[in-house]
C-alpha positions as CSV (number, residue, x, y, z in Angstrom):
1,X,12.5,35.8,8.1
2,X,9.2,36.5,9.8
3,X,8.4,38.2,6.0
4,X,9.3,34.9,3.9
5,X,7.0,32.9,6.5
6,X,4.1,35.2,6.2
7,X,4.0,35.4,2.1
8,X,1.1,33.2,0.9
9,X,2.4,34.3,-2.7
10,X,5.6,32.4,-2.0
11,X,4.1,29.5,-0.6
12,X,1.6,29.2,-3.1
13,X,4.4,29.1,-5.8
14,X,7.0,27.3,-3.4
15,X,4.4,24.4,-2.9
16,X,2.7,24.6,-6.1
17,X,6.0,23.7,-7.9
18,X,7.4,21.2,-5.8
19,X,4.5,19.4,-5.8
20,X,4.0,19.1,-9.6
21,X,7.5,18.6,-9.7
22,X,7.9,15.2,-7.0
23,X,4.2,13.8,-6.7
24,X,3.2,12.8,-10.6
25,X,7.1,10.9,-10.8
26,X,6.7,9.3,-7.4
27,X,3.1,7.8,-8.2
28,X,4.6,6.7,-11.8
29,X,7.1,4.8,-9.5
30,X,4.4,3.4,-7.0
31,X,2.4,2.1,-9.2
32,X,5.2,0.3,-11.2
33,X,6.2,-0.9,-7.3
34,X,2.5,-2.3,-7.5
35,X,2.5,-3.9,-10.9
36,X,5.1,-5.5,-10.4
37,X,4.1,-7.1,-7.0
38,X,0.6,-7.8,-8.1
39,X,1.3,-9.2,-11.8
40,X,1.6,-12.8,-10.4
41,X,-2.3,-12.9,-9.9
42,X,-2.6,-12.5,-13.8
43,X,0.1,-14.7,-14.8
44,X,-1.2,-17.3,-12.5
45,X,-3.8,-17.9,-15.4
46,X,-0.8,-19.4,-17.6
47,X,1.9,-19.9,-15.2
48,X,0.1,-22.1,-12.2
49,X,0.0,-24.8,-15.3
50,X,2.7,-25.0,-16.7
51,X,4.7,-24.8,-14.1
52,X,2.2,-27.6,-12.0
53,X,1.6,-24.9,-9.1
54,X,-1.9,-25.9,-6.6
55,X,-3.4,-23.3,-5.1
56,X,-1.7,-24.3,-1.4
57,X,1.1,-23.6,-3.2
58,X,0.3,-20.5,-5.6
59,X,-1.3,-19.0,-2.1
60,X,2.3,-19.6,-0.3
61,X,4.5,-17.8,-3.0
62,X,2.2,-14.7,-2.8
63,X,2.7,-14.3,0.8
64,X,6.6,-14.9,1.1
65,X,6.7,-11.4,-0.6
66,X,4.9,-10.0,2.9
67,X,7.2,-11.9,5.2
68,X,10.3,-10.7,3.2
69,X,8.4,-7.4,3.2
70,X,8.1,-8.1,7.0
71,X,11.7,-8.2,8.0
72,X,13.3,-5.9,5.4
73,X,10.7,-2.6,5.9
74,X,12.6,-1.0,9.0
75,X,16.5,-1.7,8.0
76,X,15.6,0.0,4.8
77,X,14.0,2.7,5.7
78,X,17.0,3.6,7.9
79,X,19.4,3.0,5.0
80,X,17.5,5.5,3.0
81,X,18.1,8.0,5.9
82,X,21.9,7.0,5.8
83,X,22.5,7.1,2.1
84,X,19.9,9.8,0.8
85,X,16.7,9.3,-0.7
86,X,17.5,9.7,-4.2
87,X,20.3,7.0,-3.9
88,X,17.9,4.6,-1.9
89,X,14.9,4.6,-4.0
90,X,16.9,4.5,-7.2
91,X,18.4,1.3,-5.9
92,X,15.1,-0.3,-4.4
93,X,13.2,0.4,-7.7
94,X,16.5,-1.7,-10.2
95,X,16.8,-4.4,-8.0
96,X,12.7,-4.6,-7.8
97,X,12.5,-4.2,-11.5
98,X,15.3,-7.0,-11.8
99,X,14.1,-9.3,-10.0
100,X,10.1,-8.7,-10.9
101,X,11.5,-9.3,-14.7
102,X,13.8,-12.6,-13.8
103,X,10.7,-14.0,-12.3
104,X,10.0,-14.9,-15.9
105,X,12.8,-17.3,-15.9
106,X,11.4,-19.5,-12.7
107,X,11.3,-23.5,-13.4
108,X,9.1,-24.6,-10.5
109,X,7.8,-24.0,-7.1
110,X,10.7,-23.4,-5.5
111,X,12.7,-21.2,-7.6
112,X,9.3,-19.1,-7.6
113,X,9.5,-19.2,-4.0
114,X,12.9,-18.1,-4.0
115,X,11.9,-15.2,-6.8
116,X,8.9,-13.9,-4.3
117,X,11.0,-13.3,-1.3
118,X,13.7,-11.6,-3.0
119,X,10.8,-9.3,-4.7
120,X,9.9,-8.4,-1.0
121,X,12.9,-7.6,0.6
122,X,14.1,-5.4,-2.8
123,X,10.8,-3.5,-2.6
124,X,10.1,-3.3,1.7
125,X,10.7,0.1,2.1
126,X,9.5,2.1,-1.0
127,X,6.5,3.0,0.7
128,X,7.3,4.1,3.9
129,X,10.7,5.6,2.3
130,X,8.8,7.7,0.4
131,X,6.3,9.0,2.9
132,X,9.3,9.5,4.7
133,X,10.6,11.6,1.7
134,X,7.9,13.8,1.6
135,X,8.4,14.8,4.8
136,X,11.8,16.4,4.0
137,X,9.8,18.9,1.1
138,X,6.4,19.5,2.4
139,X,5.5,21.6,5.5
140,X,3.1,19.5,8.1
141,X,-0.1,21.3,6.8
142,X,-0.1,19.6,3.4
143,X,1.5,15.9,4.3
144,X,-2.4,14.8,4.8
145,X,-3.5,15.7,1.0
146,X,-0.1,14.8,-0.4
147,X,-0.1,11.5,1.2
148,X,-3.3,10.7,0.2
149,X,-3.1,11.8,-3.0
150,X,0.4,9.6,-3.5
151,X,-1.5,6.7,-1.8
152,X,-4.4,6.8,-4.7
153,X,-1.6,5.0,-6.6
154,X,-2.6,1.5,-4.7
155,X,-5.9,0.8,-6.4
156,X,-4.6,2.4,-9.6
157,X,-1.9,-0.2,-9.7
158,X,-4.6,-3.0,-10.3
159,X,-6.8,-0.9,-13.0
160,X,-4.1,0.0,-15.0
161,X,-2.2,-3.0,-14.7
162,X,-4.4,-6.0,-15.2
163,X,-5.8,-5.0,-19.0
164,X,-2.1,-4.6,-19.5
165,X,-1.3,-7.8,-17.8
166,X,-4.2,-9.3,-20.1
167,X,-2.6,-7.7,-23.3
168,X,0.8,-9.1,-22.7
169,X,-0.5,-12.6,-22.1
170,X,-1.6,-12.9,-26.2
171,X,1.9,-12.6,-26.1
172,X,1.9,-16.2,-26.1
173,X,4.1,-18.0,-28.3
174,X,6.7,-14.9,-29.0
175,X,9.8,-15.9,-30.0
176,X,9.7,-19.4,-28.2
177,X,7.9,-18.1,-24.6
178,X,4.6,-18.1,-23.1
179,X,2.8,-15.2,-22.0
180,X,3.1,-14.9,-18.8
181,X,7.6,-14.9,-19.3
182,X,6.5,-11.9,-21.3
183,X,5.0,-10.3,-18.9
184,X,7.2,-10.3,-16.0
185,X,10.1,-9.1,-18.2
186,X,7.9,-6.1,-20.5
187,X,6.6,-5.2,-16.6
188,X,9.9,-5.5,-14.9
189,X,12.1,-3.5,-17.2
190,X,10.4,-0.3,-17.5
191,X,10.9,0.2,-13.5
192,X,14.5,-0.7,-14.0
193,X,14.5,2.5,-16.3
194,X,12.2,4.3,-14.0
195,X,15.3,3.7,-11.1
196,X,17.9,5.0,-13.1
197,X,15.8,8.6,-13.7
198,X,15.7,8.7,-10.0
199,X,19.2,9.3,-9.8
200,X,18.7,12.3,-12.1
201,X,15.2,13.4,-11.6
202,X,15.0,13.4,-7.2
203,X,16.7,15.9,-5.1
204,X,17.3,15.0,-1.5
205,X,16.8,18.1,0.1
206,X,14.9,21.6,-0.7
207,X,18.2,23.4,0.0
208,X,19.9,21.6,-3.1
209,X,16.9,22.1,-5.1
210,X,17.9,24.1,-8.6
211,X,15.1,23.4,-10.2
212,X,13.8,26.1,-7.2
213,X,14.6,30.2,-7.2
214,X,16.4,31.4,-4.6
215,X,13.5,32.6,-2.9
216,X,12.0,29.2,-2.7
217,X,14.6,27.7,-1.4
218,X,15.2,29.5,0.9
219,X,11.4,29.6,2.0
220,X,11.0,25.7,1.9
221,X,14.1,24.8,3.8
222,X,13.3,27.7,6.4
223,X,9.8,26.4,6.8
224,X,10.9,22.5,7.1
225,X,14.1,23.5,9.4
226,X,11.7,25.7,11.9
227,X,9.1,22.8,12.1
228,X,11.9,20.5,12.5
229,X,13.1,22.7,15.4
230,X,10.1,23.0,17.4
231,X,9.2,19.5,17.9
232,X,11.1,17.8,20.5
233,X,13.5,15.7,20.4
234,X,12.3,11.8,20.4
235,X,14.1,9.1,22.3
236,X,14.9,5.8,20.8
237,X,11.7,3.7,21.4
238,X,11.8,-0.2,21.0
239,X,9.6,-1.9,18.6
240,X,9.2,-4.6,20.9
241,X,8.5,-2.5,23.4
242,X,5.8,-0.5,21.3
243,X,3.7,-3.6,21.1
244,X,3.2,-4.2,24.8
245,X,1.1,-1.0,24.3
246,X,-3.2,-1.8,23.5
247,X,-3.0,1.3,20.6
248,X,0.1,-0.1,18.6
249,X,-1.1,-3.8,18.4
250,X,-4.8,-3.4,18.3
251,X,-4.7,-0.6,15.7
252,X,-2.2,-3.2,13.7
253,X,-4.9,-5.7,14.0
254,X,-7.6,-3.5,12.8
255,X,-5.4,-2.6,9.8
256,X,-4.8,-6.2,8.4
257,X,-8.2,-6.9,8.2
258,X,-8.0,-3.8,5.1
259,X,-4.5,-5.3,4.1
260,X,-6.1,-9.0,3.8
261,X,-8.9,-7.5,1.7
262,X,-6.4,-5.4,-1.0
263,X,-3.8,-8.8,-0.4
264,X,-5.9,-11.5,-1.3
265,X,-8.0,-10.2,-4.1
266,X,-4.6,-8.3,-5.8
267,X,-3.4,-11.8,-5.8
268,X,-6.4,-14.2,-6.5
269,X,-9.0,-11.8,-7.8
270,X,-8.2,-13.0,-11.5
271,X,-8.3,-16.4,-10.8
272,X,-11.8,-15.9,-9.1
273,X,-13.4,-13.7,-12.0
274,X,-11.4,-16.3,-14.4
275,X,-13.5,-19.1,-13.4
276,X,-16.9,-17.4,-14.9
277,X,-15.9,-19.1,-18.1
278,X,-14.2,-15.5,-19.1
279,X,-11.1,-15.2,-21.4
280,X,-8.0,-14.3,-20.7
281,X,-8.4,-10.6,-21.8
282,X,-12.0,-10.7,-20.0
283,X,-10.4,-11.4,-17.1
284,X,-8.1,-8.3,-17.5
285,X,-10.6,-5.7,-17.6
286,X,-13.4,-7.1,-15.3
287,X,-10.7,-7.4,-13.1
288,X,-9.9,-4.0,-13.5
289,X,-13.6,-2.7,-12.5
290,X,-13.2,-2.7,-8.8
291,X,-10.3,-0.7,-8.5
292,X,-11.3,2.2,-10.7
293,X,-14.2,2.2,-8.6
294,X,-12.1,2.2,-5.3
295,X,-9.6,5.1,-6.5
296,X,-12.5,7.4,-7.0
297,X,-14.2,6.8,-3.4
298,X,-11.5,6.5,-1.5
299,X,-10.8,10.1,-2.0
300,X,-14.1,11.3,-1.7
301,X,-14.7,9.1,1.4
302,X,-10.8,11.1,2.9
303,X,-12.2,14.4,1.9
304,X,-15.7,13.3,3.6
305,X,-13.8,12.5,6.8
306,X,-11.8,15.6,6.8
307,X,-14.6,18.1,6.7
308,X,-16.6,16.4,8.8
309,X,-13.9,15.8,11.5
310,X,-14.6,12.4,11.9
311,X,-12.3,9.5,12.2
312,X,-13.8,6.8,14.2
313,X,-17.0,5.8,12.2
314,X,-15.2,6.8,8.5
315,X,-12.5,4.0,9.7
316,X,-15.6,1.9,10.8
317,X,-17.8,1.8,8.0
318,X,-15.3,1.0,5.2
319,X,-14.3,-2.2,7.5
320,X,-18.2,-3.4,7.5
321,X,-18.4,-2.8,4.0
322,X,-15.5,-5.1,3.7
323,X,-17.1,-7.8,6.1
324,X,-20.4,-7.6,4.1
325,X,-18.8,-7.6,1.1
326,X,-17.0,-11.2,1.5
327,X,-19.9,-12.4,3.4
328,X,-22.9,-12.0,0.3
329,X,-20.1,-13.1,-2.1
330,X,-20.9,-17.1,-0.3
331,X,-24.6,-16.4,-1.5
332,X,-24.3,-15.3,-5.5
333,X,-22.9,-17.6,-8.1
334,X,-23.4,-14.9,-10.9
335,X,-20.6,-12.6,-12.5
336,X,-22.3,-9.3,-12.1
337,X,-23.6,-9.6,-8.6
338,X,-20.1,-11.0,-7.7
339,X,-18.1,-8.1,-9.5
340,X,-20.0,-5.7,-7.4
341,X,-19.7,-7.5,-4.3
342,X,-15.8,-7.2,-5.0
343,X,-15.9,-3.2,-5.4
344,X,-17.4,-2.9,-2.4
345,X,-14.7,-5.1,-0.8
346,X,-12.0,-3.0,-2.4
347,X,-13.6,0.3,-1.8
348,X,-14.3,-0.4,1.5
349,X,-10.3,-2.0,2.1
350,X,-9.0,1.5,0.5
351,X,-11.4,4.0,1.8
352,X,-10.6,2.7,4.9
353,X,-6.8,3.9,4.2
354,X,-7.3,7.6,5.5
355,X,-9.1,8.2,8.3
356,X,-7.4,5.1,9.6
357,X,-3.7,6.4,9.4
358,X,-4.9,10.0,10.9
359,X,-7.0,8.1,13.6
360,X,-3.7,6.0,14.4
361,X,-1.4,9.3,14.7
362,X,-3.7,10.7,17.2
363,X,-3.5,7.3,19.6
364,X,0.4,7.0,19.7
365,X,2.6,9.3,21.4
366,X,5.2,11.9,19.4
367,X,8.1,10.1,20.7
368,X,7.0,6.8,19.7
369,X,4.9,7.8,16.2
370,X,7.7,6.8,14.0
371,X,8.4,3.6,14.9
372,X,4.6,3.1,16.2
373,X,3.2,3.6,12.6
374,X,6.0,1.8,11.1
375,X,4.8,-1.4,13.2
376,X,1.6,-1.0,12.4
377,X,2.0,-0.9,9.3
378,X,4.8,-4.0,9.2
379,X,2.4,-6.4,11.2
380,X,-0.7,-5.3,9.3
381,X,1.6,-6.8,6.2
382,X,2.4,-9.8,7.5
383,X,-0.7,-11.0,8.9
384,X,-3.2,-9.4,5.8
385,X,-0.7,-10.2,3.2
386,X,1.7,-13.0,4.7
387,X,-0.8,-15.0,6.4
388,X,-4.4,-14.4,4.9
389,X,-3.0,-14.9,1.4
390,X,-2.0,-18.4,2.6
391,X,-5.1,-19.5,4.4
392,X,-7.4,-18.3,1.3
393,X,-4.8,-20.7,-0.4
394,X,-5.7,-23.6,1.6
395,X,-9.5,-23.0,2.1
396,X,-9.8,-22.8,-1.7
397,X,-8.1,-26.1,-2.1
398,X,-9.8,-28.2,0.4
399,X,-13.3,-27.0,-0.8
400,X,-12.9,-25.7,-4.0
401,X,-14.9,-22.9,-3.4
402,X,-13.8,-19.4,-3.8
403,X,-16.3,-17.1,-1.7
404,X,-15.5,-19.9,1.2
405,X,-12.1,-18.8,1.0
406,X,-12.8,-15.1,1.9
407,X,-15.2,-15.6,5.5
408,X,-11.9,-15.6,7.2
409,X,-11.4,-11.9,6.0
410,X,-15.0,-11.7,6.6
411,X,-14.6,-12.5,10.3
412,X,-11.3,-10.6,10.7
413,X,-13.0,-7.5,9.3
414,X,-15.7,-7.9,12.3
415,X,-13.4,-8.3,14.9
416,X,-11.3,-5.6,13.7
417,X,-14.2,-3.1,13.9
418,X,-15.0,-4.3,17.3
419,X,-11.1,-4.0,18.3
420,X,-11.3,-0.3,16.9
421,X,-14.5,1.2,18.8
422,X,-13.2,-0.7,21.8
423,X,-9.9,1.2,21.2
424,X,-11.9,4.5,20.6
425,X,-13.8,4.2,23.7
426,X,-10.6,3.9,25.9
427,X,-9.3,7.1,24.0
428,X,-12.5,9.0,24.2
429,X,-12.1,8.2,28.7
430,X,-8.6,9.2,28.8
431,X,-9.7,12.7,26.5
432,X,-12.4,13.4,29.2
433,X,-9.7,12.7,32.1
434,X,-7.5,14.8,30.8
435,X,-9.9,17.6,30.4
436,X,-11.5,17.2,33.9
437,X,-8.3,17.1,35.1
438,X,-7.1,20.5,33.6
439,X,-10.2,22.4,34.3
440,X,-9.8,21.1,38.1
């Protein structure tokens, strides 16, 4: 045994092949996952008219997929540990895909609604499912790069998918139907397709891996079993509970303020760039702009925090970008000046994503990391997506102004950066107590 775990030939193979074999499909999945929940901020262009849709109430059927999001994350996360992965996500992804492409078929506001929340609770889960997945085939050394490298899929969703958004909305007029019914069903099915794979393509476990020699698998599930081992075992720890702690609820505070940034513009971005006088197709690719811009610096900004060791100022600074971001988008009436102010927005909410989650891991205790992140990363949902979603709804209504509409994330990025060095300063006490203490 001690042979197997000290072969960096077999690892290198073992890990090299399971990695090219699970990462590629899962991003494919994720960023159908975020196609699919973003695609209502293109089809807005069309759909808000003819279906007679204000922005109060637009804003309100982009956050009911948060609050379904909300209350559906956790039970599904522990079905998929019931049934099996492969099972779980294969389901999650057709019912998705189902419902994304029925949305087509909505008459009004509240069959919309209706079509939203069922979107959230069929997706809640995929994300943390998967994450949750990966632990089962990759040793704890390489979950860091492997998570961030799934996670690149976010702002990927929203470059790839807005020009295709934009191409599917000339649709118009197709055999009786408007663009934007196009669009929900062309984006909707393929995921539908995608599920069904899953059933054939996913393993559950390295040990039933055939696609792996002998060798391998026995390596991989040797590895993961002996890591498994060593950690103790973690009482049951109540959400609720979780929440009376400062880490838990102040770092799912300082999180939102990054999930109201990504929110908000995945949902009204297009509107916003739309109302430069831009067409349709325009709208598509401008749109698109930001996001290639954030997929690229968001890794180098991980990579960045990694070799320097650093968590505390490279969760920081990407928050203050945000906050500046929002704030000079009040001052410029121009395209240009306004399209860059955006990147730096949605690099800042994405960059942020990294040395955030490995800064949270550090704050919570083993026995409580599973549910703590989970909660985290539940409220940050709700409140970035559920609520902020809503009040840029409102704001932009009342005063017709777009860059009004974003000081509230403004502000909430501020606070969060204040609630995060506050946090790190309590932490950084408690380190030098504990190591007084054991030199004593």
């Amino acid at each position: 045994m001690n042979d197997i775990d000290n072969n960096p030939r077999l690892e290198a193979e073992t890990m090299r092949k399971v990695t090219w074999r699970i990462i590629p499909f899962l991003i494919v999945c994720y960023l159908m996952a975020l196609i699919d929940r973003g695609n209502i901020g293109m089809a807005a262009l069309q759909m808000n008219g003819d279906l007679g849709l204000t922005k109060k109430v637009f804003g309100f059927a982009g956050s009911l997929f948060f609050i379904a999001y909300f209350f559906f994350e956790v039970p599904s996360n522990l079905a998929l540990q019931k049934y099996g992965a492969r099972k779980w996500i294969a389901r999650i992804m057709i019912i998705w895909g189902l419902v994304s492409a029925c949305t087509a078929f909505v008459q009004g506001q509240n069959s919309l609604f209706f079509m939203r929340f069922l979107l959230g609770a069929a997706e809640a889960g995929f994300f943390p499912g998967v994450v949750l997945y990966l632990t089962y085939w990759f040793p704890a050394a390489y979950r860091a790069r492997i998570v961030a490298t799934f996670m690149v899929a976010v702002p990927m969703g929203s470059f790839i998918g807005s020009p295709i958004s934009a191409l599917l909305l000339q649709t118009d007029g197709m055999f009786g139907m408007r663009g934007w019914h196009w669009l929900f069903i062309l984006e909707g099915l393929p995921t539908v397709l995608l599920g069904i794979v899953c059933l054939f393509f996913l393993t559950d476990r390295p040990e039933q891996a055939k696609w792996l020699s002998d060798e391998q698998r026995n390596w991989l599930s040797t590895r993961i079993e002996k890591e498994r081992s060593e950690k103790k075992t973690a009482a049951r720890v109540s959400v609720w509970k979780l929440f009376r702690t400062k880490e838990v609820l102040g770092m799912a505070l300082v999180c939102s303020a990054a999930s109201a940034a990504g929110s908000v513009l995945n949902v009204w971005q297009p509107q916003l760039l739309k109302s430069f006088g831009l067409t349709v197709m325009q709208t598509g690719l401008v749109n698109s702009i930001p996001y290639v811009i954030a997929s690229v610096l968001m890794i180098l900004w991980g990579r960045h925090s990694d070799k320097k060791g650093e968590r505390r100022w490279h969760t920081a600074i990407p928050l203050l970008l945000v906050a500046g971001g929002m704030l000079f988008t009040s001052a410029t009436s121009a395209l240009i000046p306004t399209v860059v102010l955006l990147s730096c927005v949605l690099v800042g909410a994405y960059s942020f994503k990294g040395p955030f989650w490995a800064l949270s891991s550090t704050w919570i205790a083993p026995s409580a990391a599973a549910a703590g992140l989970a909660a985290i990363n539940a409220t940050s949902n709700l409140i970035g997506g559920g609520l902020m979603v809503n009040v840029y709804g409102w704001i932009k209504e009342e005063t017709g102004s777009y860059a009004l509409a974003l000081m509230p994330i403004a502000g909430l990025a501020v606070a969060s950066v204040l609630i995060l060095l506050s946090l790190s300063s309590d932490a950084s006490q408690a380190a030098r107590k504990a190591a007084a203490k054991a030199t004593a």
